[in-house]
C-alpha positions as CSV (number, residue, x, y, z in Angstrom):
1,X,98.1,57.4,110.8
2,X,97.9,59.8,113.6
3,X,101.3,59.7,114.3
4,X,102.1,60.9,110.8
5,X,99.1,63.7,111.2
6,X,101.2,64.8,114.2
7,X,104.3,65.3,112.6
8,X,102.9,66.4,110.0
9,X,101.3,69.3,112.0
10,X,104.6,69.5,113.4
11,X,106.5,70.2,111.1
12,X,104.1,73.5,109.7
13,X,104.1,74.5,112.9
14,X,108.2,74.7,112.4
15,X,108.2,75.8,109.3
16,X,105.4,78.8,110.0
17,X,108.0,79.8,113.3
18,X,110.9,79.8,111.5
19,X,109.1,81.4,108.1
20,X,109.9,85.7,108.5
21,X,107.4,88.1,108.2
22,X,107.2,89.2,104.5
23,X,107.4,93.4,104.3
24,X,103.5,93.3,102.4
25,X,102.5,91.9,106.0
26,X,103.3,95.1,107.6
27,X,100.1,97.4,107.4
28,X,101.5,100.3,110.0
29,X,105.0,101.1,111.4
30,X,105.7,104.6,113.6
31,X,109.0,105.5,114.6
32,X,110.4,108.9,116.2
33,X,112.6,110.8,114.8
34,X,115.6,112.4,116.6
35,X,116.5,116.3,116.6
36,X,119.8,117.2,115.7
37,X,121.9,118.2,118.9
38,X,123.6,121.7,117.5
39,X,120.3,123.0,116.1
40,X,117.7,121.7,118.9
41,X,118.2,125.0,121.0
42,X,116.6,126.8,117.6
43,X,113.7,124.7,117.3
44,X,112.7,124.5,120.5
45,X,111.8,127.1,122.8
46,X,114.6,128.3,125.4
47,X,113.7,127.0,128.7
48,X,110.2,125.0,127.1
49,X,109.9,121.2,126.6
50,X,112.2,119.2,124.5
51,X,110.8,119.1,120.8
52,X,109.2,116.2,119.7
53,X,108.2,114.6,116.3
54,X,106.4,111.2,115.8
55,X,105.8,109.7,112.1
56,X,102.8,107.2,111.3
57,X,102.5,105.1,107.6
58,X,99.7,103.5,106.9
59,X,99.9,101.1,103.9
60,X,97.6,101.3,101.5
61,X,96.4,99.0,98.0
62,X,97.7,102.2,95.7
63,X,100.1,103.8,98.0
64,X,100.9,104.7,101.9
65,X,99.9,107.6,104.2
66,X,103.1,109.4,106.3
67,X,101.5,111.6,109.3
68,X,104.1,113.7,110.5
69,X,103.2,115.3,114.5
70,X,105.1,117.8,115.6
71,X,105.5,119.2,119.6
72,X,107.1,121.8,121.3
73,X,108.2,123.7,118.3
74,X,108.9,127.0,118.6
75,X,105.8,128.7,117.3
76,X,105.5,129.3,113.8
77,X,108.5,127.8,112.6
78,X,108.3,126.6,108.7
79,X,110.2,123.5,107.7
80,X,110.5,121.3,104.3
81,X,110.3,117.3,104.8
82,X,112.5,114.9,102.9
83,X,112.7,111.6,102.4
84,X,116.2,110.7,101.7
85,X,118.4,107.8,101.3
86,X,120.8,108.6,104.4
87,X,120.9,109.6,107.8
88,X,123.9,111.5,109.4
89,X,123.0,109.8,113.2
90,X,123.7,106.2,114.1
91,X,120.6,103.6,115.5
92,X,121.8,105.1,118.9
93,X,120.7,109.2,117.7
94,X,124.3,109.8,118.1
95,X,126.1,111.4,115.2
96,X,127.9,109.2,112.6
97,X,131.1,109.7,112.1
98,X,131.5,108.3,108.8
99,X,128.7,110.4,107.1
100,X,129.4,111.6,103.8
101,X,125.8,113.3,102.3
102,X,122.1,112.5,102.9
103,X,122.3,111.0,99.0
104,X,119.3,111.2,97.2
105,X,116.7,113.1,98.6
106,X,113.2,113.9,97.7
107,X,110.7,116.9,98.3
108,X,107.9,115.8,100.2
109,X,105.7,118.5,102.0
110,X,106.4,121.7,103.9
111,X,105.9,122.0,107.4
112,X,104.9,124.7,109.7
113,X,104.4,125.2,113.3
114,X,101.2,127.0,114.6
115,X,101.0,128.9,117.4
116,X,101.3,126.3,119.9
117,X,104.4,125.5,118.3
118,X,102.4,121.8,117.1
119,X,102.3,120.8,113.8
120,X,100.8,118.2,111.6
121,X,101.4,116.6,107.9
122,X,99.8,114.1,105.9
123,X,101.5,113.3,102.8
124,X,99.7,109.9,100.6
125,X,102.7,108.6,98.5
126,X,104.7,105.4,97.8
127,X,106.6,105.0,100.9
128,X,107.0,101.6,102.8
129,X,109.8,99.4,101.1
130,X,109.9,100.8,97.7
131,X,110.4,104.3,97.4
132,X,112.7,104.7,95.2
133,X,114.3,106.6,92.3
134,X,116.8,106.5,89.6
135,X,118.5,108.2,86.7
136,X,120.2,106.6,84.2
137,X,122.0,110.2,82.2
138,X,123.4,110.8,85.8
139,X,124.7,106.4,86.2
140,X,122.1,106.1,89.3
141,X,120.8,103.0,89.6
142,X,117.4,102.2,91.4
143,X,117.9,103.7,95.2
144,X,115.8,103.8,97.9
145,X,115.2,106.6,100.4
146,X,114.4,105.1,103.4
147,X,115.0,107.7,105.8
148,X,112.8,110.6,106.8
149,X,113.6,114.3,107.7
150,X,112.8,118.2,107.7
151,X,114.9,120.7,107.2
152,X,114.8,124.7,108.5
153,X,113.1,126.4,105.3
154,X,114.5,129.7,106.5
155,X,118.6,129.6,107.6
156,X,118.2,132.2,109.4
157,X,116.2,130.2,111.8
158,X,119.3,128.1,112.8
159,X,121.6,131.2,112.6
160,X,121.9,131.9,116.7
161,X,122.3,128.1,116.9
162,X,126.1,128.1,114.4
163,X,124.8,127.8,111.1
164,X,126.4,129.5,109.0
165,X,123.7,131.3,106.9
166,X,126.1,132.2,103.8
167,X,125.9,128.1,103.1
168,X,122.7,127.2,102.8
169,X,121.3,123.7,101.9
170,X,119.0,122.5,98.8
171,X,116.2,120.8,100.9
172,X,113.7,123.9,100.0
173,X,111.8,124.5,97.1
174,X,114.4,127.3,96.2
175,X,117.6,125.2,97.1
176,X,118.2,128.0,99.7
177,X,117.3,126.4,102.8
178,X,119.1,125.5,106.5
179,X,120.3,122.4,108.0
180,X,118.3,119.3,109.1
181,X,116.4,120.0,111.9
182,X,115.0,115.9,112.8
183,X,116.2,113.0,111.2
184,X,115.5,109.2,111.8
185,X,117.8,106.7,112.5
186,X,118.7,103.5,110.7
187,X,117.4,99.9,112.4
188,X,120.2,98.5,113.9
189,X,120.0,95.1,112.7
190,X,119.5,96.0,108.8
191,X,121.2,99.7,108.8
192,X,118.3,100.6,106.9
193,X,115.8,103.5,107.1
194,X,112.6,103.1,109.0
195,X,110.6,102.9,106.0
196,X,111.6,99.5,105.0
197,X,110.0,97.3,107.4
198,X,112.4,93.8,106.0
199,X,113.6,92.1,108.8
């Protein structure tokens, strides 16, 4: 009898090891996300520390809370965040060579440094493993947007750093914005976006 109990015990034990951790488990990730290398001498201040930005998500019963830190930012910068459902750098921050578009993207929040050039956003939203959206009239089938990034709200911001201000970008609520400022990368097991925590 107790040598069946033991195997028995054994065998859970096994089965609980090899059994992966299901994405409703996850209650918090952070992750950092990585400024873009042509456009980090405009966000930052010349000479100053290197920008930063750090995101937090909470999971909630109803939805998730993102808090977005920003540091090191030249002061009073404004920016628009994104989620989207591709990132133009590889798991390493490098660029990707391959990328195409950031695909579906969706308005999140604006962003703006303060005088200290430090900024914060909460934003309370469906965010960890099923973000998603879809349009049938344009053939888009459900797609997630797992990545997370801001954008320059002004392109004149990014001017002095190459862009070239007479082709702006649509991340702004006017569709008349600048390039991506800070992006995150995709895990480099999955390929995916931070904000789906499968394994």
């Amino acid at each position: 009898m107790k040598r069946c109990f033991n195997f028995a015990f054994a065998a859970i034990s096994l089965f609980a090891t090899l059994t992966p951790t299901f994405a409703k488990d996850v209650k918090k990730i952070t992750f950092n996300l990585v400024a873009q290398t042509k456009f980090v001498g405009c966000l930052g201040v010349q000479g100053g520390k290197t920008p930063t930005g750090a995101v937090l998500v909470k999971r909630g019963p109803l939805h998730d809370t993102l808090t977005l830190t920003l540091a090191n930012i030249r002061p009073h910068l404004a920016f628009d965040l994104f989620t989207t459902q591709n990132t133009n750098l590889l798991s390493n921050g490098q660029t990707d060579p391959n990328f195409v578009n950031f695909g579906l993207a969706w308005y999140q929040s604006d962003v703006e440094a303060d005088a200290n050039g430090e900024a914060k956003v909460v934003i309370n939203t469906i965010l960890l493993d099923q973000i998603f959206g879809f349009d049938p009239n344009a053939s888009l089938g459900a797609t997630h947007t797992f990545h997370v990034g801001f954008w320059f709200n002004d392109p004149k911001d990014a001017q002095a750093c190459g862009f070239d201000i007479t082709k702006p970008t649509p991340f702004n609520g006017e569709q008349n914005a600048g390039p991506n400022a800070m992006i995150s990368v995709p895990n480099a097991a999955t390929d995916l976006g931070p904000l789906s925590t499968e394994q």
